[in-house]
N, CA, C and O atoms as a GROMACS GRO file, in nm:
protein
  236
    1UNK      N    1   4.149  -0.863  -1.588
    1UNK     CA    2   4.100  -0.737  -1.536
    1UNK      C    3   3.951  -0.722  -1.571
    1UNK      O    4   3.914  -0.758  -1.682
    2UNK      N    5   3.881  -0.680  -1.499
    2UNK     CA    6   3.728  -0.663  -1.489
    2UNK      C    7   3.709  -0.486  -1.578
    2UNK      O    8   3.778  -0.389  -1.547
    3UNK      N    9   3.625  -0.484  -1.664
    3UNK     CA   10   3.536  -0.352  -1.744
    3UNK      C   11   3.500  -0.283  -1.581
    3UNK      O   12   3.457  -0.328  -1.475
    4UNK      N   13   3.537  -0.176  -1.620
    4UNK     CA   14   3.472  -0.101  -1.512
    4UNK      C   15   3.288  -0.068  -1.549
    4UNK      O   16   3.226  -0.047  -1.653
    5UNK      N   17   3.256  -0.078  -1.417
    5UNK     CA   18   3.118  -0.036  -1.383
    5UNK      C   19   3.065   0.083  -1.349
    5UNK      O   20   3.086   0.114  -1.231
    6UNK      N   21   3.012   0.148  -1.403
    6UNK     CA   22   2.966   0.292  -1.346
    6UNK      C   23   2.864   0.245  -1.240
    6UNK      O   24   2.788   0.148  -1.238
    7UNK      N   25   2.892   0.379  -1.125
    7UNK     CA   26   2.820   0.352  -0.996
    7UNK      C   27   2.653   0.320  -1.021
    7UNK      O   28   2.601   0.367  -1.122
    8UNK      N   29   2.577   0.244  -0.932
    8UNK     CA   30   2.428   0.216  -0.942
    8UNK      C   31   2.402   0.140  -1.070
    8UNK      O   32   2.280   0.140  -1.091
    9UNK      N   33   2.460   0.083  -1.153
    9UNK     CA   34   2.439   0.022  -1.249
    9UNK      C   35   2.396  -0.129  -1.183
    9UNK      O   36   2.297  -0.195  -1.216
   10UNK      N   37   2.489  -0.164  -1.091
   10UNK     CA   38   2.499  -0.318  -1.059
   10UNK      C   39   2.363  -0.310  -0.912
   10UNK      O   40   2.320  -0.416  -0.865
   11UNK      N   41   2.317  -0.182  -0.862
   11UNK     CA   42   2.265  -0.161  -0.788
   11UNK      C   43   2.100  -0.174  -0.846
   11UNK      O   44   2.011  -0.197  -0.764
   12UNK      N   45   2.069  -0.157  -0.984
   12UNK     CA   46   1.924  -0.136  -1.038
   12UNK      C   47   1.935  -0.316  -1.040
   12UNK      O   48   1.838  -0.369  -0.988
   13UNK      N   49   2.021  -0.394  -1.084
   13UNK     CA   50   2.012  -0.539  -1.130
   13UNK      C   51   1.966  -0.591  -1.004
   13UNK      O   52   1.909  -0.694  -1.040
   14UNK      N   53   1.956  -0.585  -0.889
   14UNK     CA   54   1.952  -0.688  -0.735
   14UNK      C   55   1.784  -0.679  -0.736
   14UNK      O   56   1.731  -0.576  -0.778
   15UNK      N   57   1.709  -0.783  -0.693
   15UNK     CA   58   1.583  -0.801  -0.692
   15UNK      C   59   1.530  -0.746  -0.616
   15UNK      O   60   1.408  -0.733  -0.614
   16UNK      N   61   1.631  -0.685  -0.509
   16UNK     CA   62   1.502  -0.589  -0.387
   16UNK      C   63   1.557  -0.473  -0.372
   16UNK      O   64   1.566  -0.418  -0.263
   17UNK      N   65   1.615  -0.405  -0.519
   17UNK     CA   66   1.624  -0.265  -0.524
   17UNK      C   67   1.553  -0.144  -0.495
   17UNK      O   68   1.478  -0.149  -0.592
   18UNK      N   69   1.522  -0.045  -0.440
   18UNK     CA   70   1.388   0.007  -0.468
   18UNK      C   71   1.401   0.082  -0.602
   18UNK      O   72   1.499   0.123  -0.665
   19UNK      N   73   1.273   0.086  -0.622
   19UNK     CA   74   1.232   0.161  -0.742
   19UNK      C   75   1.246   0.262  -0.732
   19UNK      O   76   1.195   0.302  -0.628
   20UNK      N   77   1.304   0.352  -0.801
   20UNK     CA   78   1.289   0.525  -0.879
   20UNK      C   79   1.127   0.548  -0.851
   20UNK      O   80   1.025   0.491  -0.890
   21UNK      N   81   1.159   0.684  -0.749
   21UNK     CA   82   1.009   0.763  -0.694
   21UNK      C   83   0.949   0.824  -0.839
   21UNK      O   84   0.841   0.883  -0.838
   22UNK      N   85   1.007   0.812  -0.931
   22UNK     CA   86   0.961   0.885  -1.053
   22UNK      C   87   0.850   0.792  -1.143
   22UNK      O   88   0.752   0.842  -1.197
   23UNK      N   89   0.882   0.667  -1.148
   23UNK     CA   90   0.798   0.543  -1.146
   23UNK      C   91   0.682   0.534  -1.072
   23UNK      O   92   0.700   0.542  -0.950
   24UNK      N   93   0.517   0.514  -1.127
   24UNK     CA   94   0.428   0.512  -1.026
   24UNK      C   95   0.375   0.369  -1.055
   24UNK      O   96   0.350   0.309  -1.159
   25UNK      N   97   0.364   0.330  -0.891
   25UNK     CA   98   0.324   0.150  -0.917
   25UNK      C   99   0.203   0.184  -0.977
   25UNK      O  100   0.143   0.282  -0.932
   26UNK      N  101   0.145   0.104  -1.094
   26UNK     CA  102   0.033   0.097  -1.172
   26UNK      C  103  -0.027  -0.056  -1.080
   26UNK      O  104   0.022  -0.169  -1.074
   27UNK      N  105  -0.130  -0.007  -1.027
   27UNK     CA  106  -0.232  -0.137  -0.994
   27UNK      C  107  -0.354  -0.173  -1.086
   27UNK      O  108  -0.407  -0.087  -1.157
   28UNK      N  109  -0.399  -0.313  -1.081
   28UNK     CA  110  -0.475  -0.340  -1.183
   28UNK      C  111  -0.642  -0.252  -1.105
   28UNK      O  112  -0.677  -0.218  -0.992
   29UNK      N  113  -0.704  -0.247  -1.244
   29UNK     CA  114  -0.860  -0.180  -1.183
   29UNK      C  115  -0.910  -0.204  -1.108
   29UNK      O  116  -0.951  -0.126  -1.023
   30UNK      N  117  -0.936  -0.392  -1.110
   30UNK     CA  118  -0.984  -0.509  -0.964
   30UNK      C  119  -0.928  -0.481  -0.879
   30UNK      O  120  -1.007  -0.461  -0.787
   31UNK      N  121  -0.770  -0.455  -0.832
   31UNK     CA  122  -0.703  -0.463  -0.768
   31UNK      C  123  -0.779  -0.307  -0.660
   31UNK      O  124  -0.848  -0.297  -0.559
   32UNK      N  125  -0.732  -0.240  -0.728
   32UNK     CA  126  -0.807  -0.069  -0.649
   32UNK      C  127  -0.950  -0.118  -0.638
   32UNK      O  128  -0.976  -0.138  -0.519
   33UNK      N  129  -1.043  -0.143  -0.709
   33UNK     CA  130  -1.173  -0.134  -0.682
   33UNK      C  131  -1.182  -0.254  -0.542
   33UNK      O  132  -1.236  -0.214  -0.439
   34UNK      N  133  -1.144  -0.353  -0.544
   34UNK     CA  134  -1.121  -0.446  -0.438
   34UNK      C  135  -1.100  -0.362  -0.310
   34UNK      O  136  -1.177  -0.338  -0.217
   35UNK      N  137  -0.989  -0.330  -0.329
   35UNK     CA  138  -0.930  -0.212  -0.181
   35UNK      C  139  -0.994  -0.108  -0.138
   35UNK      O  140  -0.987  -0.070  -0.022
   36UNK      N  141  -1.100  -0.024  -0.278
   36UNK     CA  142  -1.170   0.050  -0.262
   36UNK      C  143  -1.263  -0.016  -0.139
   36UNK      O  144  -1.247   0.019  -0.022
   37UNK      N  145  -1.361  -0.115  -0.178
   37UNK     CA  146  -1.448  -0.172  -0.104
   37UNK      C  147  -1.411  -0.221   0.016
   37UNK      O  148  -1.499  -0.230   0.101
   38UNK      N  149  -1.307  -0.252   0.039
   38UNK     CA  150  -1.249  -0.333   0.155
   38UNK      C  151  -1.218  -0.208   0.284
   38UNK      O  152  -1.242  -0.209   0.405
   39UNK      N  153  -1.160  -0.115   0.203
   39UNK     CA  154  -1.136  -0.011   0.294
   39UNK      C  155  -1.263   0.041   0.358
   39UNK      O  156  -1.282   0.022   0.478
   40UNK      N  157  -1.381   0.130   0.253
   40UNK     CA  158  -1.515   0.119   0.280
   40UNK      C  159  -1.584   0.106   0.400
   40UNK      O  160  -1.625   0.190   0.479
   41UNK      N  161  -1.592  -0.089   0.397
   41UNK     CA  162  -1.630  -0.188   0.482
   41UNK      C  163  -1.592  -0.177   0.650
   41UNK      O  164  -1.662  -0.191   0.750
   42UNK      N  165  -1.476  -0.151   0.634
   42UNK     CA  166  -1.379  -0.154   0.764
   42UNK      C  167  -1.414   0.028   0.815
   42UNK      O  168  -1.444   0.038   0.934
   43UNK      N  169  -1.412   0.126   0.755
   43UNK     CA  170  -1.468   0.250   0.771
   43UNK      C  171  -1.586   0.237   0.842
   43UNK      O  172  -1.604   0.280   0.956
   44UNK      N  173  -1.672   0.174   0.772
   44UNK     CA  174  -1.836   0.144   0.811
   44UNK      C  175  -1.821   0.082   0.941
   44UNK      O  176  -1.832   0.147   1.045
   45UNK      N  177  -1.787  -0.078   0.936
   45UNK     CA  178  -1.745  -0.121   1.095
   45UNK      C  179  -1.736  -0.068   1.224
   45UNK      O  180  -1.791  -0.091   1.331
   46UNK      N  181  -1.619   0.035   1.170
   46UNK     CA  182  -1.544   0.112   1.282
   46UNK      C  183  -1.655   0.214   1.370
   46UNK      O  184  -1.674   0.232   1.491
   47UNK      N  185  -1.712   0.265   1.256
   47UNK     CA  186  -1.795   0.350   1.239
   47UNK      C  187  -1.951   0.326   1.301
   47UNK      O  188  -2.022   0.419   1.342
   48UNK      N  189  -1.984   0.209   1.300
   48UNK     CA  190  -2.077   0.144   1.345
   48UNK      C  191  -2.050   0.113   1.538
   48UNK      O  192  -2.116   0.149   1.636
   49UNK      N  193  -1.923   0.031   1.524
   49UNK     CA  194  -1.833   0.004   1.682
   49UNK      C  195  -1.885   0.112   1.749
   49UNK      O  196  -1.971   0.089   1.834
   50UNK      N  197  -1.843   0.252   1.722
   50UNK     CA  198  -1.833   0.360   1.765
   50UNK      C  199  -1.977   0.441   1.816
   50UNK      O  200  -1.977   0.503   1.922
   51UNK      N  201  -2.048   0.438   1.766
   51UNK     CA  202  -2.190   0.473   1.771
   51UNK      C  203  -2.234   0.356   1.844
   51UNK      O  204  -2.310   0.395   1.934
   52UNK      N  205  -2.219   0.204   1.844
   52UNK     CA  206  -2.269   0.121   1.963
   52UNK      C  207  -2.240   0.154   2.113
   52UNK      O  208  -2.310   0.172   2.213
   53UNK      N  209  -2.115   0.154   2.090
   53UNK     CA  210  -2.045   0.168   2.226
   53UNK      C  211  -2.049   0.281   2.267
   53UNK      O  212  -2.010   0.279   2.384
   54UNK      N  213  -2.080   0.403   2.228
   54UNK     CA  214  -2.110   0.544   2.280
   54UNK      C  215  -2.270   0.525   2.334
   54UNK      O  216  -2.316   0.608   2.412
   55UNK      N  217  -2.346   0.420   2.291
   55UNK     CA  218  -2.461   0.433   2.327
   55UNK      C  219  -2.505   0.386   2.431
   55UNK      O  220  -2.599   0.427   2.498
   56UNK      N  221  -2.398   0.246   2.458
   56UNK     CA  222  -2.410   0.175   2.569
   56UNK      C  223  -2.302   0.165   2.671
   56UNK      O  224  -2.270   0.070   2.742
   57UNK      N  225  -2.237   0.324   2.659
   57UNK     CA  226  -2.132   0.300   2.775
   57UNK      C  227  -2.154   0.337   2.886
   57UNK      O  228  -2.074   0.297   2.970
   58UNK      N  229  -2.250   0.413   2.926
   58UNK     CA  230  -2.355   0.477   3.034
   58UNK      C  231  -2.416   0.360   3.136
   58UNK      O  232  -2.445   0.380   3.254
   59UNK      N  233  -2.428   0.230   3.063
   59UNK     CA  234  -2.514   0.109   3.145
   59UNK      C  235  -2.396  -0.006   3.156
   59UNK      O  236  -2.419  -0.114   3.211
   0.00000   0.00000   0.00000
C-alpha cells in the first residue's frame, strides 16, 4: 500500500510546474540593464521609422 499524498505536493515536484504568483522572478542586474538597452534601441528605431516615413509619404 502506498503513504498517502496530500493534494499539490506531487504537483510542486514536476519540472514545468508553474511557480507561486507570490514568488518574484529575481533577474540578474546585466540581465535588466541588457533589456533595459535593448528595449530603448528598438523604441528609438521605431521611432525614427516613423518620423521617416511620415516625411516621405507625400512623394
Amino acid at each position: 500500500m502506498t503513504p498517502a499524498v496530500r493534494p499539490g505536493t506531487q504537483l510542486a515536484r514536476l519540472p514545468g510546474a508553474v511557480r507561486p504568483l507570490s514568488l518574484p522572478v529575481r533577474r540578474s542586474l546585466w540581465r535588466r540593464i541588457l533589456l533595459y538597452i535593448v528595449v530603448t534601441q528598438l523604441l528609438l528605431v521605431f521611432l525614427v521609422l516613423v518620423v521617416y516615413l511620415g516625411r516621405h509619404a507625400g512623394t
